[in-house]
KOLTI-702900 format. One record per residue (C-alpha): chain; x, y, z; residue in one letter; residue number from 1. Coordinates in steps of 0.5 Angstrom, whole numbers, padded with zeros to 4 digits. Each point is the difference from the previous one (the first is absolute). Example, Ala and Ser with C-alpha at 12.3 -4.5 7.8 and 13.67 -1.06 7.14 Angstrom:
KOLTI-702900
> A,0025,-0009,0016,a,1 $
> A,0002,0007,-0002,s,2 $
END
This chain:
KOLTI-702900
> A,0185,0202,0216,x,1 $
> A,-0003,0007,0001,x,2 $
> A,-0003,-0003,0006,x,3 $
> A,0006,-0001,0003,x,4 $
> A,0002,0008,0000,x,5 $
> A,-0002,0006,0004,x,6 $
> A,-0004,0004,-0003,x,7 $
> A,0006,0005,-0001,x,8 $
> A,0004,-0005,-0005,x,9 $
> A,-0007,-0001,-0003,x,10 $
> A,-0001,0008,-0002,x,11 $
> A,0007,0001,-0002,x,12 $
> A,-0001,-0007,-0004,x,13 $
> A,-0006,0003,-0003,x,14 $
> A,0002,0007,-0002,x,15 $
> A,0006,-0004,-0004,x,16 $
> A,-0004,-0004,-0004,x,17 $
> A,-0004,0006,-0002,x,18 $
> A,0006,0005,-0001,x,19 $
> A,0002,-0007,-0005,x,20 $
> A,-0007,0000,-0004,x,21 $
> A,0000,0008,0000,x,22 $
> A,0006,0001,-0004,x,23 $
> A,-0002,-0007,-0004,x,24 $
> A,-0006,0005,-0002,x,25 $
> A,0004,0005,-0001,x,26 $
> A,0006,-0004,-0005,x,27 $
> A,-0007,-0003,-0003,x,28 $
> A,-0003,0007,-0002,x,29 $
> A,0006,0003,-0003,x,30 $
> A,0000,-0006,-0004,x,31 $
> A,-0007,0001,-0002,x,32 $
> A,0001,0007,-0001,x,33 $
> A,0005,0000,-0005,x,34 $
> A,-0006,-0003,-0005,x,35 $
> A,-0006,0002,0003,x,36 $
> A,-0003,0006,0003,x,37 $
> A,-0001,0002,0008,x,38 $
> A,-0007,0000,0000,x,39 $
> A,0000,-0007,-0003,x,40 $
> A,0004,-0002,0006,x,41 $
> A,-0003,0003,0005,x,42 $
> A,-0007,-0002,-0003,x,43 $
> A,0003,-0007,0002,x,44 $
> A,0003,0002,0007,x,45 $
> A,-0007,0003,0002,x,46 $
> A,-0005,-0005,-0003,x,47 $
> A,0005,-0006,0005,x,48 $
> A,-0001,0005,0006,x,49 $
> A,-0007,0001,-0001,x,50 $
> A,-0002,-0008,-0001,x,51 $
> A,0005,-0001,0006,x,52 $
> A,-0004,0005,0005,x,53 $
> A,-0007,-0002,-0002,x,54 $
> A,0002,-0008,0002,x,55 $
> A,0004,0001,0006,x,56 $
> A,-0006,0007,0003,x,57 $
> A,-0006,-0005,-0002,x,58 $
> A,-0006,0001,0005,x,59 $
> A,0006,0005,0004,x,60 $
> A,-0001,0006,-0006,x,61 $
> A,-0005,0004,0001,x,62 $
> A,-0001,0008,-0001,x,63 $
> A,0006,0005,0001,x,64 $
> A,-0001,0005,0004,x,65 $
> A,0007,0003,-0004,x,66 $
> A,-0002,-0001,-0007,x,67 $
> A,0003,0007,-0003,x,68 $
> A,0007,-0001,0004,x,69 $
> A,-0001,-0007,-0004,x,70 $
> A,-0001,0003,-0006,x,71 $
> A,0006,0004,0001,x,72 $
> A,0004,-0005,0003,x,73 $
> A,-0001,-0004,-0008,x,74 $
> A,0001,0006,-0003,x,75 $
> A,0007,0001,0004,x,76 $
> A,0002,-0007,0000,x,77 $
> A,-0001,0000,-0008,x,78 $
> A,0005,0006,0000,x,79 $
> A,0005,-0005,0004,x,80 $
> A,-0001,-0005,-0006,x,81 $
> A,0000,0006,-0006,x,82 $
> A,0006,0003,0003,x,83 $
> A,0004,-0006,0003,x,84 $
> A,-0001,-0004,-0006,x,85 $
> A,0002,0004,-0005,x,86 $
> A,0007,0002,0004,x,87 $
> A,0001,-0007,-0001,x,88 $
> A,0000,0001,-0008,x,89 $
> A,0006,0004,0001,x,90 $
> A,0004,-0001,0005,x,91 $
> A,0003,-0006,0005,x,92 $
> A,-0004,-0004,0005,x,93 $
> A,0004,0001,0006,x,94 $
> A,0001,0008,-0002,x,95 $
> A,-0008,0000,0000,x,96 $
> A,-0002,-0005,0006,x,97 $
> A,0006,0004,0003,x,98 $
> A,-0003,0007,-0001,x,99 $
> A,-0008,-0003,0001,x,100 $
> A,0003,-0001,0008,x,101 $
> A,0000,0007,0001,x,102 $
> A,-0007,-0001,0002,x,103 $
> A,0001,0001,0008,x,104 $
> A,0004,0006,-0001,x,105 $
> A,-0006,0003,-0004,x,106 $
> A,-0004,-0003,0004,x,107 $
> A,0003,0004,0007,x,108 $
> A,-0001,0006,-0004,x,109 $
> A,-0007,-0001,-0002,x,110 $
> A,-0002,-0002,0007,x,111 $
> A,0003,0007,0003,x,112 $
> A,-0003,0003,-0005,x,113 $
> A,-0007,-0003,0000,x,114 $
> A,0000,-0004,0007,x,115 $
> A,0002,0006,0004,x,116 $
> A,0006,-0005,0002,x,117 $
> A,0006,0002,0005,x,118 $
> A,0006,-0001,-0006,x,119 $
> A,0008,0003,0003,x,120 $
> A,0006,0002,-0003,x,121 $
> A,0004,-0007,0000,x,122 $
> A,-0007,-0002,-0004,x,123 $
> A,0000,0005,-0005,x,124 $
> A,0008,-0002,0000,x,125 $
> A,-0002,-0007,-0002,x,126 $
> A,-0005,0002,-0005,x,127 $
> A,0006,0004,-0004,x,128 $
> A,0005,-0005,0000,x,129 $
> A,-0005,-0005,-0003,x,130 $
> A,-0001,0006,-0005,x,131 $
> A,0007,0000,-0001,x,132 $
> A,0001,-0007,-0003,x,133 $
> A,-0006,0002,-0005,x,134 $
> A,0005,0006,-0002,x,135 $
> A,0006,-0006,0000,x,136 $
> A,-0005,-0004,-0005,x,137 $
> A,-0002,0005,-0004,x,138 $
> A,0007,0005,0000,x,139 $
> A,-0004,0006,-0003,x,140 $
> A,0004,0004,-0005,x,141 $
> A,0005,-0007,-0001,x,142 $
> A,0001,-0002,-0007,x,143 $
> A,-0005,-0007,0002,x,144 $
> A,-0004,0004,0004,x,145 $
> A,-0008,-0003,-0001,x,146 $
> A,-0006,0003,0000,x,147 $
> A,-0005,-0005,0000,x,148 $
> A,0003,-0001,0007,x,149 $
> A,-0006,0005,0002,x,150 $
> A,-0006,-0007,-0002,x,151 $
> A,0002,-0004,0008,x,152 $
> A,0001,0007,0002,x,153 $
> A,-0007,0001,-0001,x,154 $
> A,-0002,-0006,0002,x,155 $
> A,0003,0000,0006,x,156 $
> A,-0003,0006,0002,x,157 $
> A,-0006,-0002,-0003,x,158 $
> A,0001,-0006,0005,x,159 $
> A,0002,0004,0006,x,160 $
> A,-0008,0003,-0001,x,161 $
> A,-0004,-0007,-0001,x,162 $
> A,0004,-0002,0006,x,163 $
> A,-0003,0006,0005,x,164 $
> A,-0007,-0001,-0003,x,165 $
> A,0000,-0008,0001,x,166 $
> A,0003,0002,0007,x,167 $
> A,-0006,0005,0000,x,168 $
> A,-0005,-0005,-0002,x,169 $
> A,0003,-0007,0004,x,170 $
> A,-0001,0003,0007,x,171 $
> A,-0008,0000,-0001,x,172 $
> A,-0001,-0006,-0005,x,173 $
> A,0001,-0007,-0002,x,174 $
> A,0006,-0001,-0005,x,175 $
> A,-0005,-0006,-0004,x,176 $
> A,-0005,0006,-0001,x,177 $
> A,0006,0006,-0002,x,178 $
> A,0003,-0006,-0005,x,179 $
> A,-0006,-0001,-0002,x,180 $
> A,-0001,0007,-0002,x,181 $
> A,0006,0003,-0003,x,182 $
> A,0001,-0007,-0004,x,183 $
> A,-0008,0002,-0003,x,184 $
> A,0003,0007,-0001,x,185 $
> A,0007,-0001,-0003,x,186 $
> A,-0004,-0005,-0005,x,187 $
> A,-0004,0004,-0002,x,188 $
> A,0004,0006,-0001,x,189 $
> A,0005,-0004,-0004,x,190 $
> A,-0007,-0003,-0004,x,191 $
> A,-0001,0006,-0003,x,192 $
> A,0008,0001,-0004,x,193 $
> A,-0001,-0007,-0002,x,194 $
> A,-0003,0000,-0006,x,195 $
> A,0004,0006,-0003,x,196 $
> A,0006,-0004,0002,x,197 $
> A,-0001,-0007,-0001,x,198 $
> A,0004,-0005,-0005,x,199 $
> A,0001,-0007,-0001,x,200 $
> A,0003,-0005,0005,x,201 $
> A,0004,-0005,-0002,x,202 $
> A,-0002,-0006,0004,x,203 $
> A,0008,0000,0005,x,204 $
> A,-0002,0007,0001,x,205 $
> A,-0007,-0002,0003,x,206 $
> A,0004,-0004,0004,x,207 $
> A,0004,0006,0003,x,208 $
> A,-0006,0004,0000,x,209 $
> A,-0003,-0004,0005,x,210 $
> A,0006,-0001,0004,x,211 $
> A,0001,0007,0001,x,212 $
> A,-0007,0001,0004,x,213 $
> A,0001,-0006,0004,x,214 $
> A,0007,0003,0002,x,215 $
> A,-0002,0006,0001,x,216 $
> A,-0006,-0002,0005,x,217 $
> A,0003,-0006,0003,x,218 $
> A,0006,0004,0002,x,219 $
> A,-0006,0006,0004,x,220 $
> A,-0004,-0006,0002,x,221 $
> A,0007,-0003,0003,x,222 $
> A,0001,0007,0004,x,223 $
> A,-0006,0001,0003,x,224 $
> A,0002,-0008,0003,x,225 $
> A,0006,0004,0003,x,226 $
> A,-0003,0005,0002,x,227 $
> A,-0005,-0004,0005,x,228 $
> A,0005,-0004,0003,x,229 $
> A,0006,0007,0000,x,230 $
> A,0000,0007,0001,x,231 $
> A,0001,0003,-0007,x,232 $
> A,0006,0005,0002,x,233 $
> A,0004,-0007,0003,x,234 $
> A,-0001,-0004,-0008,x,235 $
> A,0002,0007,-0003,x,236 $
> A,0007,-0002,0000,x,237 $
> A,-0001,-0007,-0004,x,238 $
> A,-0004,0003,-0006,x,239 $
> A,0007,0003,-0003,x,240 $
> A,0001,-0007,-0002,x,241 $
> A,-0005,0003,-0006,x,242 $
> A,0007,0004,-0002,x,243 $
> A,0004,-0007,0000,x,244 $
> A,-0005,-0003,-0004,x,245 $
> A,0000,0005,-0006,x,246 $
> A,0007,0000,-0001,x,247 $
> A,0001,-0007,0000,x,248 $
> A,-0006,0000,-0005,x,249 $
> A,0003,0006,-0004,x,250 $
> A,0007,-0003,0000,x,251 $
> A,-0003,-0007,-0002,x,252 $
> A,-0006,0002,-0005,x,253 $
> A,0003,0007,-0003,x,254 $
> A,0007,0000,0001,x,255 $
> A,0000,0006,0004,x,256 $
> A,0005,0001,0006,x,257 $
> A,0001,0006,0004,x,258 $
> A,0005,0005,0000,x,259 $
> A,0004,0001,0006,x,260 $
> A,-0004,0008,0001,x,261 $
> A,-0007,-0004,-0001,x,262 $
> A,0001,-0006,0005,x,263 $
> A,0003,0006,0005,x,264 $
> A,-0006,0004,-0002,x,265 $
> A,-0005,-0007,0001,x,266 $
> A,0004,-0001,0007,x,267 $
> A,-0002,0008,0003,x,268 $
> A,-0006,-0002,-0002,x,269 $
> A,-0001,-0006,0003,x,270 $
> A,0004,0003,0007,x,271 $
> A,-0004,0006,0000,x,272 $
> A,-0007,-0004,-0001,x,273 $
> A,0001,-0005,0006,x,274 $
> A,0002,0005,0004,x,275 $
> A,-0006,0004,-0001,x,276 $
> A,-0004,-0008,0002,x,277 $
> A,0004,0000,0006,x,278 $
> A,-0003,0007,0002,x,279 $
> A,-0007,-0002,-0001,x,280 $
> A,0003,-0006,0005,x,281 $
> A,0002,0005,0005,x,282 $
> A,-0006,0003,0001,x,283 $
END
């Protein structure tokens, strides 16, 4: 079938079935996290990436020239997970996908800061819009306000760095030779909590376990795909169904339903992100 398509509708066909298995990953994790620790799920996440990397980079991986950014690149992807994760023990799917999509902002910021890129006012503008749907998610100073909203505000800052690093890197190396390396780093990181937080699995739970590491590196192997065929900022679009998914899922598996403040906040943040990929489009 896929045959028939145009390597557009392919891409975008990719993307959403990697957004589905990301917030598969994401649903599996907050499972998990209920009776295990962080460490243990991330162990398990990264031992996936790494076994996946070293089979598909066989006879291609050699030295990196990159192993420092690499390193740092684990270190920041642990912090995503550490952070993420965690939201995810208190607070909704949709409002954690949600606030993790603040990423682009970051990323434009980060970018003038750091890549010395040309950013304008309407820019500026679009990221404090995206700001405000953080503000209408949180409502500081209301009765409901939640301060673990700070964990996927983390790890969408976390994020916006690992994406500038990965931007850095991929413009001078093979992609199989970076998974490889930033699997092996974050496996080894993440080796060293293991012992200290450790527990006995039950047998369904190992199931999960490795489900979540089979989401998680399916979905970045889908989006590489898609990106070969298109240009990121064309699919970036399409990567909001992510927000769609958690809330089906939320509502399905945890009984949690937005209130009008969080699906308008959601929704700024949606609008904002986009229009943020369509500049990037643009130029």
């Amino acid at each position: 079938m896929l045959k028939i398509l145009s390597d557009h509708d392919k891409a975008v066909i990719y993307v959403i079935i990697a957004v589905l298995c990301l917030s598969l990953h994401d649903l599996l994790s907050k499972k998990l996290n209920q009776n295990y620790t962080i460490f243990m799920i991330l162990w398990f996440r990264y031992l996936f990436h790494f076994s996946y990397a070293l089979i598909t980079g066989k006879g291609v991986i050699k030295e990196s020239r990159f192993k420092k950014i690499h390193f740092f690149r684990a270190i920041l992807m642990t912090s995503i997970g550490l952070s993420f994760i965690t939201g995810l023990k208190y607070l909704p799917l949709s409002e954690a996908t949600a606030i993790n999509f603040l990423a682009p902002s970051l990323v434009l910021l980060l970018s003038f800061i750091f890549l010395k890129e040309k950013i304008t006012s309407t820019e500026i503008l679009k990221v404090a819009i995206g700001f405000l749907g953080i503000l209408l998610i949180a409502r500081p100073g209301g009765d409901i306000f939640k301060f673990e909203i700070i964990f996927p505000i983390l790890a969408a800052l976390f994020f916006a760095v690992y994406q500038i690093l990965t931007k850095i890197v991929g413009n001078s190396e093979n992609a199989l030779i970076s998974n490889y390396y930033l699997g092996l780093y974050a496996l080894l990181l993440s080796s060293t909590f293991l012992p200290l937080s450790f527990s006995n699995i039950d047998p369904i739970d190992l199931l999960f376990f490795f489900l979540v590491g089979a989401f998680g590196t399916f979905a970045h192997t889908l989006f590489n795909k898609a990106y070969i065929l298109e240009s990121p900022a064309k699919l970036s679009p399409y990567s909001y169904f992510q927000i769609l998914f958690a809330t089906v899922w939320g509502v399905t598996f945890f009984n949690s339903i937005p209130d009008i403040y969080t699906s308008i906040g959601i929704l700024i943040i949606i609008s904002s992100g986009i229009n943020i990929h369509l500049r990037k489009n643009e130029h």
